[in-house]
C-alpha positions as CSV (number, residue, x, y, z in Angstrom):
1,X,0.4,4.0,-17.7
2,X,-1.2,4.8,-14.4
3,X,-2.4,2.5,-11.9
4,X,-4.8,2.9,-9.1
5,X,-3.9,2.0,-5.6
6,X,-5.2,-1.1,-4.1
7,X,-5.9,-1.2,-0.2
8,X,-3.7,-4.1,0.8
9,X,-6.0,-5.1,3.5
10,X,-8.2,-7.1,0.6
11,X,-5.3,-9.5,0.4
12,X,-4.4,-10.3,3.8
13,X,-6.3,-13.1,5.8
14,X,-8.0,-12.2,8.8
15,X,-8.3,-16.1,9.6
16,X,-5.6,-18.6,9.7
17,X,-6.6,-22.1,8.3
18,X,-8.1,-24.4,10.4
19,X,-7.5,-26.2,12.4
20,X,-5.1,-23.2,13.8
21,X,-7.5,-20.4,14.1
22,X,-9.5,-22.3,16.9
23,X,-6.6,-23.4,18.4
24,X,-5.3,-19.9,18.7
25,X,-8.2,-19.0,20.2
26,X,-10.7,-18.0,17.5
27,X,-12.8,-15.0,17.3
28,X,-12.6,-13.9,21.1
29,X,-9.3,-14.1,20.9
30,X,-9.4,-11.2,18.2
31,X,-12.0,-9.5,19.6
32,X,-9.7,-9.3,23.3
33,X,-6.7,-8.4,21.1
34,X,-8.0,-5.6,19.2
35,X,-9.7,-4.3,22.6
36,X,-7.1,-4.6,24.5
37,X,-4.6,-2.8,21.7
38,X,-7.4,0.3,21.4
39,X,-7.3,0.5,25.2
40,X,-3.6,1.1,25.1
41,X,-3.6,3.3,22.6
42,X,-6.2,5.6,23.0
43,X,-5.7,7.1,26.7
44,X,-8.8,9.1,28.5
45,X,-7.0,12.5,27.8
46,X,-7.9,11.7,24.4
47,X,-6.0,10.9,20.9
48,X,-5.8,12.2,17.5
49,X,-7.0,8.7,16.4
50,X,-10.1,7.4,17.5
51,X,-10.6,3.9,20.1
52,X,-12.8,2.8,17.2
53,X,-10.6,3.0,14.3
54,X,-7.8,1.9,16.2
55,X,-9.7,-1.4,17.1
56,X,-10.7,-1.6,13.4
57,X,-7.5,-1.7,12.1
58,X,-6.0,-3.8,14.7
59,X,-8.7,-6.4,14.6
60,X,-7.8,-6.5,10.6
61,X,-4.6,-8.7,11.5
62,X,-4.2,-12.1,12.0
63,X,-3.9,-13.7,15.5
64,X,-0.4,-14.2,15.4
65,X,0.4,-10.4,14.3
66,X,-2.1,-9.2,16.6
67,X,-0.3,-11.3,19.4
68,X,3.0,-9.0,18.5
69,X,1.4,-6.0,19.7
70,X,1.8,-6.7,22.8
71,X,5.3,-8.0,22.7
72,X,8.9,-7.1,22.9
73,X,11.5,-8.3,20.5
74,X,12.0,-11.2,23.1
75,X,8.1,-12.6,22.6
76,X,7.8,-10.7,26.7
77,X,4.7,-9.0,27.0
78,X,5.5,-4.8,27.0
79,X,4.4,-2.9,30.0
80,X,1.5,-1.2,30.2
81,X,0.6,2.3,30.8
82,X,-0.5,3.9,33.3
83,X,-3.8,5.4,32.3
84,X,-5.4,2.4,32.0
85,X,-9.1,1.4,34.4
86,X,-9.1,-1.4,36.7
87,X,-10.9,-2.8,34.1
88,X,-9.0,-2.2,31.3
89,X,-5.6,-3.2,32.7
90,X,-7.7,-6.7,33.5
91,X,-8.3,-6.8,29.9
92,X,-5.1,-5.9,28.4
93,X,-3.1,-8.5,31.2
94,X,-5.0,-11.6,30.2
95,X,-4.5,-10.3,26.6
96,X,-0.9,-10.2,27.1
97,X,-0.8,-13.6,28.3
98,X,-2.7,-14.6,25.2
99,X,-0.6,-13.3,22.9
100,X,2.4,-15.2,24.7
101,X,0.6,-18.4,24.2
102,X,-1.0,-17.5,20.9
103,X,3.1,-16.2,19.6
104,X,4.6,-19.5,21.2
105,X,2.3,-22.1,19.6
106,X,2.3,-20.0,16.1
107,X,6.2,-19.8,16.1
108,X,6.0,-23.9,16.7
109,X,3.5,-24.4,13.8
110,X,5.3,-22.3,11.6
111,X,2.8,-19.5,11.1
């Protein structure tokens, strides 16, 4: 019998349960995360994958998945590239240092 595929995105939660989602840092939180990650990615020069759907299907994850993005095997923030704005390597350093905090207090609570 065949079966149809099913998008496994309808099964994973976005949000943690409260009271950990705010405590993570709630929806700006994701929405730094997800910019951040679509900055890295997506260089001026261009990339085959657009900023916007790389944003999409980073901001799809959880906060403490998203927080990995930007972290080594050790939980130490990855460097970042080079073709990054003044702006954008503003944006992607504090995100770093969110997802530090954000991967820290998850491991703790067991999330």
């Amino acid at each position: 019998m065949a079966y149809g595929r099913v998008n496994a995105a309808k099964f994973i939660a976005r949000l943690l349960p409260e009271p950990h989602e705010t405590d993570l840092g709630g929806e700006p939180a994701h929405e730094l995360l997800a910019t951040a990650h679509a900055d890295i990615c997506c260089p001026p020069s261009g990339h085959r994958i657009g900023w916007a759907d790389v944003y999409a299907s980073a901001n799809l994850l959880p906060l403490p998945l998203k927080a990995d993005l930007f972290l080594d095997f050790r939980g130490e923030p990855r460097r970042l590239p080079d073709h990054l704005t003044v702006e954008q390597r503003a944006r992607a350093e504090e995100a770093s240092r969110k997802a530090v905090r954000i991967r820290s207090e998850a491991h703790q609570r067991g999330l």
